[in-house]
N, C-alpha and C positions, 0 to 999 in steps of 0.2 A: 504494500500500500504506500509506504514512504517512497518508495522509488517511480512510483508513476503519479504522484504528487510533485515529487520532482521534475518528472520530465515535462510536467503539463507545466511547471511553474516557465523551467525553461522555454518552454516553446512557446508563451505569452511573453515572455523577454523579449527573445529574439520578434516576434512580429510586431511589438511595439516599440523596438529599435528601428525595424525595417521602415514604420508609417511613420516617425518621426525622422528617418533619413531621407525619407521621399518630398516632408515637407521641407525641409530644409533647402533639397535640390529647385524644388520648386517656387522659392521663394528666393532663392540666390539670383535664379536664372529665369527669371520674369521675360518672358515675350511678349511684345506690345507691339498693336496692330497700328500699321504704317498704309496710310490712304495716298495716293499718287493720282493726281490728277494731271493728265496730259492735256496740252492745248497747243494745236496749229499740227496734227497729224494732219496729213496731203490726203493720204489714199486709204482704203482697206488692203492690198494686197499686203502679203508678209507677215511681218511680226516685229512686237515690240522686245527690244532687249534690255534688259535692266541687271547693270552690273553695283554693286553694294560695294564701297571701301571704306576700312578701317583709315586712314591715315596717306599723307603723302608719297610715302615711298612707294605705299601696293597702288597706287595710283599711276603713278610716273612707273612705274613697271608694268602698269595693266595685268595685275593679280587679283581680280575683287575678292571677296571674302565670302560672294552667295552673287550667282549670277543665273536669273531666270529668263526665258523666254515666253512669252504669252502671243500666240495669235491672234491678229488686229482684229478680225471678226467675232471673236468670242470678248472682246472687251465692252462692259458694258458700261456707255457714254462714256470711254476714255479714260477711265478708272480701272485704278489695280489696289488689290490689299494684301499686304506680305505683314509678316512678323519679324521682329528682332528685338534683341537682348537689348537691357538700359546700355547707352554708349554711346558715343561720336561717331557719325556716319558721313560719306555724301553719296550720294547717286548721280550718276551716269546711265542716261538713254540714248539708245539709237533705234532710229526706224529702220530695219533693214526689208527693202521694201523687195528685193530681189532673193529673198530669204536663203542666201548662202552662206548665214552664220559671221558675216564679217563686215566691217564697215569699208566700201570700196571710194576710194581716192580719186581725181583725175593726175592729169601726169603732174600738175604745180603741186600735188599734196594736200589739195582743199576737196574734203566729203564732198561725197557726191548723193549722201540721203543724210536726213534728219539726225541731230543731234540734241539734247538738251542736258541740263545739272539741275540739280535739288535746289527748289526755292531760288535758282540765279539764272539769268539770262547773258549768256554767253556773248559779245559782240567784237574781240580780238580775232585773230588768225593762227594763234597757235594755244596751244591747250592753256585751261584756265588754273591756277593752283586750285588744293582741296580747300583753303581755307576759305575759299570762295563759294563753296559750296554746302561747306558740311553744316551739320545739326547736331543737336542733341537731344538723347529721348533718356528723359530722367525721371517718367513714373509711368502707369498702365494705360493712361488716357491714350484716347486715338489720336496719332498725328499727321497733321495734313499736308502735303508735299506736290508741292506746283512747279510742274517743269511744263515750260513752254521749248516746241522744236525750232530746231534753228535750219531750215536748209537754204544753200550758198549757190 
């Protein structure tokens, strides 16, 4: 009798260790819903790219840290809703309207489809720093992110 007193005691241990690590995880690692709204998409063909960067350098490396594709047709009124952890972000769109996965150039090096950044309107010739772009999401509220496209 003492020993399966025991082992019932044990095994309410461990699973209210388990439910208290699970809250823990989920209170550390909070996702918070990120609303995009796009303005001055040209077409429906394609698809939208939305590449996520932590910081300057994964930026000027074109390493995002969460990069999706959404098909233009399935967007509804030019909105998209993703998640991410509290933190400093910027986004980067393109429309790739010839949906080959890449942003195509003409020979001067200037897109040839739609570009845009988080909450900033692009109007240089050569890439914009991240500090120009980024955000930050520091609790669960929804946050709303306005990129207008830019094509040249």
């Amino acid at each position: 009798m003492k020993l399966i007193t025991s082992v019932v005691i044990s095994i309410l241990i461990t699973i209210t260790s388990i439910v208290i690590d699970e809250h823990k995880n989920k209170t550390t690692a909070t996702k918070n819903n990120i609303k995009i709204v796009l303005d001055g998409v040209r077409s429906t063909e394609g698809k939208i790219v939305v590449a996520v960067f932590k910081d300057q350098e994964d930026f000027k490396s074109r390493k995002p840290v969460k990069r999706i594709e959404f098909n233009k047709i399935n967007l509804d009124e030019n909105q998209i809703v993703m998640s991410l952890e509290t933190g400093i972000y910027g986004i980067s769109v393109f429309d790739d309207e010839n949906d080959n996965n890449k942003m195509d150039y003409n020979f001067l090096g200037i897109p040839k489809e739609g570009f845009g950044f988080s909450n900033y309107y692009h109007t240089g010739l050569s890439k914009p720093h991240f500090d120009d772009f980024k955000f930050e999401i520091i609790d669960t509220s929804e946050k709303l992110i306005n990129i207008t496209l830019r094509y040249m």
